[in-house]
PDB file as gemmi writes it, atoms N, CA and C in Angstrom:
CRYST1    1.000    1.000    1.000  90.00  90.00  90.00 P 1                      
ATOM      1  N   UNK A   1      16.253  18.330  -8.231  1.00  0.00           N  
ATOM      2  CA  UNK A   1      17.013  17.097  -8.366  1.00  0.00           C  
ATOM      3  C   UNK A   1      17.408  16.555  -6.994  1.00  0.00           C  
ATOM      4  N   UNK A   2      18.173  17.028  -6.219  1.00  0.00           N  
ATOM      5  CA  UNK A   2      18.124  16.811  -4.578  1.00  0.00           C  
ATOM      6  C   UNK A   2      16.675  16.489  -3.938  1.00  0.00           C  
ATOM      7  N   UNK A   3      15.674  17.056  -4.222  1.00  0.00           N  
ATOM      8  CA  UNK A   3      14.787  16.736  -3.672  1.00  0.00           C  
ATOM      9  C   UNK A   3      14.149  15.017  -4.394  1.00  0.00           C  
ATOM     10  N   UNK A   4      14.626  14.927  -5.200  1.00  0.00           N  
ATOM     11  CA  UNK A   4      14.046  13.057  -6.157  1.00  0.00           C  
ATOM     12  C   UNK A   4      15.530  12.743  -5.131  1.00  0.00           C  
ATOM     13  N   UNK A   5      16.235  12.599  -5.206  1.00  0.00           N  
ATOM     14  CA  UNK A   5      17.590  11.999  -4.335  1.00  0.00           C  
ATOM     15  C   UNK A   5      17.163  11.815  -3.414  1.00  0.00           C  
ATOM     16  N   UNK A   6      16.874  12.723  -2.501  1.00  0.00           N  
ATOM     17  CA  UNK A   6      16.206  12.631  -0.947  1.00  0.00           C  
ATOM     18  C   UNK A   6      15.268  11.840  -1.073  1.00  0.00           C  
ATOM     19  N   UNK A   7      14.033  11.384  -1.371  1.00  0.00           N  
ATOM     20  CA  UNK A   7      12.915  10.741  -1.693  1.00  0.00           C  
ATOM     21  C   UNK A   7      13.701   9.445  -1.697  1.00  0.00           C  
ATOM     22  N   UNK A   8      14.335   9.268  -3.335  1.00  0.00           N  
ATOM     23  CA  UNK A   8      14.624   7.905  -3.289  1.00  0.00           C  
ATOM     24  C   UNK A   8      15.498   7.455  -2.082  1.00  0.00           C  
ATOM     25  N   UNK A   9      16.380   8.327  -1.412  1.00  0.00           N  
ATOM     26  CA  UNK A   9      17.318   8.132  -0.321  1.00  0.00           C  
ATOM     27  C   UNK A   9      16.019   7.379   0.903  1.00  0.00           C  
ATOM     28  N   UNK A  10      14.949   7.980   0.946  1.00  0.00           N  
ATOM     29  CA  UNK A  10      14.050   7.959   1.987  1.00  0.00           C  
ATOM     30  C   UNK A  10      13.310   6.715   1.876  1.00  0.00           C  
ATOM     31  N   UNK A  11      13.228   6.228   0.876  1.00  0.00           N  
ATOM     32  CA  UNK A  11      12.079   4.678   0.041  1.00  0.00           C  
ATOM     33  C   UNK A  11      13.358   4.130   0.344  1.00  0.00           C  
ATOM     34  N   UNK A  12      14.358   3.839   0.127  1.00  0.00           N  
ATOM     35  CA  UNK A  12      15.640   2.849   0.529  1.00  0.00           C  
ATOM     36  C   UNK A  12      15.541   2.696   1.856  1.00  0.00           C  
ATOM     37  N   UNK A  13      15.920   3.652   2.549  1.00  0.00           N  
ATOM     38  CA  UNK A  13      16.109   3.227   4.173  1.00  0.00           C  
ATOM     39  C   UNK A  13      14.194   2.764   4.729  1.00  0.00           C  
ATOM     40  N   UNK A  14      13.326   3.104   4.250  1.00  0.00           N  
ATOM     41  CA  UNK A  14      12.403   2.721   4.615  1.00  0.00           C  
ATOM     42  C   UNK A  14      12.339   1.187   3.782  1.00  0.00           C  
ATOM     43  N   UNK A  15      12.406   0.927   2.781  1.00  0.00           N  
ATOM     44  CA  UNK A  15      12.381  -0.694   2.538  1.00  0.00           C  
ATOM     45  C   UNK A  15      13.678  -1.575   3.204  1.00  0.00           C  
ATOM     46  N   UNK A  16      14.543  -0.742   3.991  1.00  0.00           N  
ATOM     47  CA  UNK A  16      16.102  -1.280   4.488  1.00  0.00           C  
ATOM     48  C   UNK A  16      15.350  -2.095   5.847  1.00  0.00           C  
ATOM     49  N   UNK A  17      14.329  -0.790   6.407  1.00  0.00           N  
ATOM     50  CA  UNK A  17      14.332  -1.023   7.603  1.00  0.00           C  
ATOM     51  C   UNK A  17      13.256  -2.200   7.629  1.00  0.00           C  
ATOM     52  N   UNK A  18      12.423  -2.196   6.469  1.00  0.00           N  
ATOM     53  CA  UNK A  18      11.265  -3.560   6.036  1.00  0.00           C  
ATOM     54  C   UNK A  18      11.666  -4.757   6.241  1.00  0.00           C  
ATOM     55  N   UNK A  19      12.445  -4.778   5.494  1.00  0.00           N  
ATOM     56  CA  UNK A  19      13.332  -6.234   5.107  1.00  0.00           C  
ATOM     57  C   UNK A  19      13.838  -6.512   6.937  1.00  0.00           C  
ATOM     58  N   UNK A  20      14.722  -5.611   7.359  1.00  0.00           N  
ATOM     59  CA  UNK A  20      15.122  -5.926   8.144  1.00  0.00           C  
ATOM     60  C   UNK A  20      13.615  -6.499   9.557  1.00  0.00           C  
ATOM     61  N   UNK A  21      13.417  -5.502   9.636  1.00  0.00           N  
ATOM     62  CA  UNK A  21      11.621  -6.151  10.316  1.00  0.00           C  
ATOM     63  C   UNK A  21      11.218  -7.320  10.503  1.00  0.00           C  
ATOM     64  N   UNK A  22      11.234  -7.392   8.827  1.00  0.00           N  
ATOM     65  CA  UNK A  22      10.796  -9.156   8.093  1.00  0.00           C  
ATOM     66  C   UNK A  22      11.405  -9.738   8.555  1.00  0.00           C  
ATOM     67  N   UNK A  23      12.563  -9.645   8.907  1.00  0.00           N  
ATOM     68  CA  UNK A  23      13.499 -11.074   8.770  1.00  0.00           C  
ATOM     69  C   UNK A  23      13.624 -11.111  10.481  1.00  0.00           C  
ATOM     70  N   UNK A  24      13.508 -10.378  10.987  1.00  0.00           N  
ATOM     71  CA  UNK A  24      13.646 -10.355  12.962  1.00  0.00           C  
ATOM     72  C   UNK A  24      12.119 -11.101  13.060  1.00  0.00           C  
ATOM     73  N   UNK A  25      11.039 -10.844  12.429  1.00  0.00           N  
ATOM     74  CA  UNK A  25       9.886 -11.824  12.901  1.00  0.00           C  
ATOM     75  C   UNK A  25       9.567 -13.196  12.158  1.00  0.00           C  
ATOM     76  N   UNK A  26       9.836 -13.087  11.336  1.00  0.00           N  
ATOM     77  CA  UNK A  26       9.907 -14.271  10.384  1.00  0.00           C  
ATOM     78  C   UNK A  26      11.020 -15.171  11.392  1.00  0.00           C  
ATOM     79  N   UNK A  27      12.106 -14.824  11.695  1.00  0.00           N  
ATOM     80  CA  UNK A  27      12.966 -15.375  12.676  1.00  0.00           C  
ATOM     81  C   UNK A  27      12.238 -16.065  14.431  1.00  0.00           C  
ATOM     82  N   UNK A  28      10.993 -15.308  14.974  1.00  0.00           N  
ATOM     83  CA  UNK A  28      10.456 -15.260  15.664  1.00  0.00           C  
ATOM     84  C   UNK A  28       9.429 -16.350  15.853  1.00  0.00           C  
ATOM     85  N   UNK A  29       9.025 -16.182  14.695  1.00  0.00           N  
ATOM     86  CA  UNK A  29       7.388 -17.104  14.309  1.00  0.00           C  
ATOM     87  C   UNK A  29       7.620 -18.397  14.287  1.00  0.00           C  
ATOM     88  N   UNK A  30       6.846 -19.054  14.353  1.00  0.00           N  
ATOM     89  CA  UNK A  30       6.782 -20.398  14.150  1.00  0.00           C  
ATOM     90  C   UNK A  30       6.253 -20.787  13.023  1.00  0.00           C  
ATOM     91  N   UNK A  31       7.133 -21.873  12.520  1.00  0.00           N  
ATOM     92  CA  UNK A  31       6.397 -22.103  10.895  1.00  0.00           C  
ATOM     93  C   UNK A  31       5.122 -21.788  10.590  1.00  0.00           C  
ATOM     94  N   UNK A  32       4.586 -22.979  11.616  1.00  0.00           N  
ATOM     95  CA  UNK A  32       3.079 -23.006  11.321  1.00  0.00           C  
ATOM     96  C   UNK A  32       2.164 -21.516  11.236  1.00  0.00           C  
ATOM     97  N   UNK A  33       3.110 -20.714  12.210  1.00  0.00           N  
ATOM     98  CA  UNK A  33       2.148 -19.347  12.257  1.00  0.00           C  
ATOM     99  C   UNK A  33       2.536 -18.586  10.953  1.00  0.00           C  
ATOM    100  N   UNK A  34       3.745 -18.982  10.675  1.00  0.00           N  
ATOM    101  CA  UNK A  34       4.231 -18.151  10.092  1.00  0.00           C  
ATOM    102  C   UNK A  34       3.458 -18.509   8.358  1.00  0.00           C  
ATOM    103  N   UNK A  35       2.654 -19.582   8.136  1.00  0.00           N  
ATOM    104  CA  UNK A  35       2.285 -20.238   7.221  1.00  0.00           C  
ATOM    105  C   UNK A  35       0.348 -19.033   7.189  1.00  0.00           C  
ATOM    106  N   UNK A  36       0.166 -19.758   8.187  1.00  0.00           N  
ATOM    107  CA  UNK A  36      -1.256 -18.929   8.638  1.00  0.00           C  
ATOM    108  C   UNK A  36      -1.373 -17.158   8.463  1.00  0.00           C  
ATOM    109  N   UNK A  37      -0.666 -16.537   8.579  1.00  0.00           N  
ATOM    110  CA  UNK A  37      -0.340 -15.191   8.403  1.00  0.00           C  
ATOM    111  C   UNK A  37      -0.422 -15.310   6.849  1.00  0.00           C  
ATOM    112  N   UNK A  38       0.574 -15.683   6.001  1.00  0.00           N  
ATOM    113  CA  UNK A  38       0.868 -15.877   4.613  1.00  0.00           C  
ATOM    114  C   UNK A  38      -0.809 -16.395   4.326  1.00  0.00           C  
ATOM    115  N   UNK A  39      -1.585 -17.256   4.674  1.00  0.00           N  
ATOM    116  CA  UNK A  39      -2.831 -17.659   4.092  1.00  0.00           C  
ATOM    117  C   UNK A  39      -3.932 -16.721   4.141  1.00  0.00           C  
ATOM    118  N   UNK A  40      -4.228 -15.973   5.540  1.00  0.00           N  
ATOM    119  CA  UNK A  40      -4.577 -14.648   5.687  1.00  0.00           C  
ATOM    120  C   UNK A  40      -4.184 -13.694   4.417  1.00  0.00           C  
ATOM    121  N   UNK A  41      -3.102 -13.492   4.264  1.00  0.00           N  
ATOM    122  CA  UNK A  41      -2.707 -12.093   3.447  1.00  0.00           C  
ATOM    123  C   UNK A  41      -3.237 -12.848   1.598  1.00  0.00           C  
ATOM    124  N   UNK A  42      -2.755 -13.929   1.986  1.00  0.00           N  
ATOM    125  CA  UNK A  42      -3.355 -14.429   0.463  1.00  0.00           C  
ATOM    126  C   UNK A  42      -4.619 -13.956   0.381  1.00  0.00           C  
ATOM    127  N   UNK A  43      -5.055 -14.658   1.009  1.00  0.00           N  
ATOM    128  CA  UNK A  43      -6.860 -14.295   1.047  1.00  0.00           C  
ATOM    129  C   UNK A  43      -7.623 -13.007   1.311  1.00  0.00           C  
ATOM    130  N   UNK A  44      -6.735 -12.314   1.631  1.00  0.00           N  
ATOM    131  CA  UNK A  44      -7.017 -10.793   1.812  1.00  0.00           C  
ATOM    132  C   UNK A  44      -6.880 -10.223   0.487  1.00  0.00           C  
ATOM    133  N   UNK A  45      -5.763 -10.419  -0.372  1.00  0.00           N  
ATOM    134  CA  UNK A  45      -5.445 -10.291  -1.195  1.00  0.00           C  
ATOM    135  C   UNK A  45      -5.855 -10.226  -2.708  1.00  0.00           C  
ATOM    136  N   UNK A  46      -6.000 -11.755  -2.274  1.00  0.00           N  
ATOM    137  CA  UNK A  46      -6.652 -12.528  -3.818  1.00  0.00           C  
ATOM    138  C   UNK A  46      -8.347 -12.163  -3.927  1.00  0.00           C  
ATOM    139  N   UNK A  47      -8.978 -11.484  -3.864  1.00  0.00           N  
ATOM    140  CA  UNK A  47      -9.817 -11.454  -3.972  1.00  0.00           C  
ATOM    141  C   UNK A  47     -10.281 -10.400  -5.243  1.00  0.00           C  
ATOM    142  N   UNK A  48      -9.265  -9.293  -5.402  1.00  0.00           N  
ATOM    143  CA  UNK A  48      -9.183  -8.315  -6.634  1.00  0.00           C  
ATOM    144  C   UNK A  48      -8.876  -8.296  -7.641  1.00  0.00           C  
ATOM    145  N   UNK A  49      -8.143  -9.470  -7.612  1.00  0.00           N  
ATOM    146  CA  UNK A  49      -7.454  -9.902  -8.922  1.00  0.00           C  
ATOM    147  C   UNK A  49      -7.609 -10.649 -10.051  1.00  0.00           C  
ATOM    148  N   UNK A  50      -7.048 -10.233 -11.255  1.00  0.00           N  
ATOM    149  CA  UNK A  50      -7.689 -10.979 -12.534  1.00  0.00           C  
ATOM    150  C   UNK A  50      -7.880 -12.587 -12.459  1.00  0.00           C  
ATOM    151  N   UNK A  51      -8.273 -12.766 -14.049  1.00  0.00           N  
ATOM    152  CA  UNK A  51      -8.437 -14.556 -13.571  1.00  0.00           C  
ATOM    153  C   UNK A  51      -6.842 -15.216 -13.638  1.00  0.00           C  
ATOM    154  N   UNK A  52      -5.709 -14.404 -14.120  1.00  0.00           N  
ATOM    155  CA  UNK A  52      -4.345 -15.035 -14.671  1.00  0.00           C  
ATOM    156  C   UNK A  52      -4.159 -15.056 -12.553  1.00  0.00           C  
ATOM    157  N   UNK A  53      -4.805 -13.627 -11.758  1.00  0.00           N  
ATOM    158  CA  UNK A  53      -4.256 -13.252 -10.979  1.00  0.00           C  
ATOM    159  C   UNK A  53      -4.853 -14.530  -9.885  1.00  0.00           C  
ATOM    160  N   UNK A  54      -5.795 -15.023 -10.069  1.00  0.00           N  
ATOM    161  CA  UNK A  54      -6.921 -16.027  -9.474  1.00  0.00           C  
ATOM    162  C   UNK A  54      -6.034 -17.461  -9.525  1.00  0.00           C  
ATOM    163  N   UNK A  55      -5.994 -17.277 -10.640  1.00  0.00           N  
ATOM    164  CA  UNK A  55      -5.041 -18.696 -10.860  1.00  0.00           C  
ATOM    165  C   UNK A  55      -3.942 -18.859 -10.012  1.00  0.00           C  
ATOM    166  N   UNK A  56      -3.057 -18.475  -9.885  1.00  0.00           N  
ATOM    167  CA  UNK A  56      -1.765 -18.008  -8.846  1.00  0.00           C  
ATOM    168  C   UNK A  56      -2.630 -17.786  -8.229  1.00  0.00           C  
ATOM    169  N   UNK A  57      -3.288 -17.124  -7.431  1.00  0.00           N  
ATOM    170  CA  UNK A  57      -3.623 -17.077  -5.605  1.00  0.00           C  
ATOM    171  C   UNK A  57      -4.222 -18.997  -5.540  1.00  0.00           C  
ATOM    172  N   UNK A  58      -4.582 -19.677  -6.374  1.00  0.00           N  
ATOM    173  CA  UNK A  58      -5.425 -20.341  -6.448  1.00  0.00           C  
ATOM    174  C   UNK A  58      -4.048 -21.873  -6.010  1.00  0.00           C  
ATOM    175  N   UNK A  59      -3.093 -21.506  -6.654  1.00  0.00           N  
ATOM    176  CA  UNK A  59      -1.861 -22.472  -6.406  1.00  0.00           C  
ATOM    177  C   UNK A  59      -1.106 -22.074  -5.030  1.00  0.00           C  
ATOM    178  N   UNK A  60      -1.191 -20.509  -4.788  1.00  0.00           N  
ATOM    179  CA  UNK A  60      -0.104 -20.850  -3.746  1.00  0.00           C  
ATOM    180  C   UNK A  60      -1.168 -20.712  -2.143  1.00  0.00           C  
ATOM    181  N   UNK A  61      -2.595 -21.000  -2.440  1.00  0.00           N  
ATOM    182  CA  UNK A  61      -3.261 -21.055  -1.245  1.00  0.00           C  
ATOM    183  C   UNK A  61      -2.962 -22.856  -0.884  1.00  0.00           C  
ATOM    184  N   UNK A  62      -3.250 -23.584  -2.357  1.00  0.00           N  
ATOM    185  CA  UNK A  62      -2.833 -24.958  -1.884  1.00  0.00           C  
ATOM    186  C   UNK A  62      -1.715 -24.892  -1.288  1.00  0.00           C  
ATOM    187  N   UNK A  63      -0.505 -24.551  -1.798  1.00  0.00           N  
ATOM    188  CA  UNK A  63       0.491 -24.726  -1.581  1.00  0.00           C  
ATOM    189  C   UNK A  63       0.798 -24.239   0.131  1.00  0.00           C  
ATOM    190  N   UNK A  64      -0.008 -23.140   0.721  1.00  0.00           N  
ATOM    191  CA  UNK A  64       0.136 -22.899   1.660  1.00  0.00           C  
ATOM    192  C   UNK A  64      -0.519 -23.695   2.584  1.00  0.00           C  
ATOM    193  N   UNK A  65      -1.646 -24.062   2.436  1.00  0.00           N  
ATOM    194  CA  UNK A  65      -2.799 -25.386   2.935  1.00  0.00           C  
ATOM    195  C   UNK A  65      -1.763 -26.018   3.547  1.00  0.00           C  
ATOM    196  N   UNK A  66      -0.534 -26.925   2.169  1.00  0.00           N  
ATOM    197  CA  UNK A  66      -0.046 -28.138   2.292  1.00  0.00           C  
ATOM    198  C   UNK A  66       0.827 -28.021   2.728  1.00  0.00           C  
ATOM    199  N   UNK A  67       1.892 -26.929   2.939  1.00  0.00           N  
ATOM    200  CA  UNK A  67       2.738 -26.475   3.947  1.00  0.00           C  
ATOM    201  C   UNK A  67       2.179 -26.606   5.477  1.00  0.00           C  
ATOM    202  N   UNK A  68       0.667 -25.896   5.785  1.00  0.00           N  
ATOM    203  CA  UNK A  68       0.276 -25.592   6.931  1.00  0.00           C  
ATOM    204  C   UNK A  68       0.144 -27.240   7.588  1.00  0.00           C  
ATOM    205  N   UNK A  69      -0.428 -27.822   6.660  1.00  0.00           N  
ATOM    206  CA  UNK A  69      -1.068 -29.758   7.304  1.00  0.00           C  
ATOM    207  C   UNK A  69       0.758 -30.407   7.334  1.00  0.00           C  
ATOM    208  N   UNK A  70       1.751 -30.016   6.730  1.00  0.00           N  
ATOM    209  CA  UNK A  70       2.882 -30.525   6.844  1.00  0.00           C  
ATOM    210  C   UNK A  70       3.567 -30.491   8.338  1.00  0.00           C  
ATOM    211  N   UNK A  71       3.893 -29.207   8.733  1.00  0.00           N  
ATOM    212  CA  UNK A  71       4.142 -28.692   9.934  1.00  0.00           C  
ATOM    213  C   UNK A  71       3.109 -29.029  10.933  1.00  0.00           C  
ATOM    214  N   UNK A  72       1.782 -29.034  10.691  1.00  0.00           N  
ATOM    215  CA  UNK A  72       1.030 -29.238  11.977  1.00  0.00           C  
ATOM    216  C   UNK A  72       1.268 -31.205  12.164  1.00  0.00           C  
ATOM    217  N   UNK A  73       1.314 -31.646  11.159  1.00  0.00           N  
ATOM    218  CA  UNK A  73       1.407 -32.882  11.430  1.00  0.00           C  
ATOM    219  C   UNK A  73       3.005 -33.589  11.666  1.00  0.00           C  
ATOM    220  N   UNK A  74       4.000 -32.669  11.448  1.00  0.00           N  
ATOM    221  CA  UNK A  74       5.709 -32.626  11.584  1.00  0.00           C  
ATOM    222  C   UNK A  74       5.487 -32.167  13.475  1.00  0.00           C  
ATOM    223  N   UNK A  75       4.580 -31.424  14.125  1.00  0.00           N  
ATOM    224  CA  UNK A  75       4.881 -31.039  15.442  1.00  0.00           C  
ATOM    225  C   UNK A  75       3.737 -32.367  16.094  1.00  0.00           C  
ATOM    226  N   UNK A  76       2.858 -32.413  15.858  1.00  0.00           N  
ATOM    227  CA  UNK A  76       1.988 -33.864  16.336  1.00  0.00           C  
ATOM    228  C   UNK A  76       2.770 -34.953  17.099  1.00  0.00           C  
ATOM    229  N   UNK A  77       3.576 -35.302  15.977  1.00  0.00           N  
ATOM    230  CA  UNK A  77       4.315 -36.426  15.599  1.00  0.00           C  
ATOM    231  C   UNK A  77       6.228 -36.009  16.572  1.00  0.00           C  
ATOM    232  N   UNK A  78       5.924 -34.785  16.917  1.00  0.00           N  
ATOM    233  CA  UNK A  78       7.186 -34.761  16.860  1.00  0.00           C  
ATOM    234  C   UNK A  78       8.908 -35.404  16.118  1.00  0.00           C  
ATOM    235  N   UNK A  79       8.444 -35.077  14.964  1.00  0.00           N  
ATOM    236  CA  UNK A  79       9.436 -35.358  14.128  1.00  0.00           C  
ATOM    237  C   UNK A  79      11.119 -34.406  13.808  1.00  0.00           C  
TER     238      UNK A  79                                                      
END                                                                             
């Protein structure tokens, strides 16, 4: 029983220290990169997955597209 405690004790501070990670580079990045990374991992991703799973990769690649042309054309323009 101590030893499942320890474990789960060990998956906590290791997803503590994730999150925390995430949020120091996500803080770092620049939208736009930070958009491009996310389209990468989609696409890395989506490629295994069912057709329900196809569908969703299939919306949030637009969605990332139209994020990515938003920001590149928000820094162009300097807006």
């Amino acid at each position: 029983m101590s030893r499942l405690i320890d474990t789960l004790r060990w998956i906590m501070n290791m997803l503590r220290y994730l999150i925390d990670y995430l949020s120091r580079l996500i803080g770092a990045i620049h939208p736009t990169q930070l958009i491009l990374l996310s389209l990468s991992l989609a696409a890395t991703v989506g490629y295994g997955l069912s057709s329900l799973g196809r569908v969703v990769f299939k919306i949030l690649m637009v969605l990332f597209w139209s994020l990515l042309i938003l920001f590149t054309v928000k820094d162009l323009l300097h807006i």
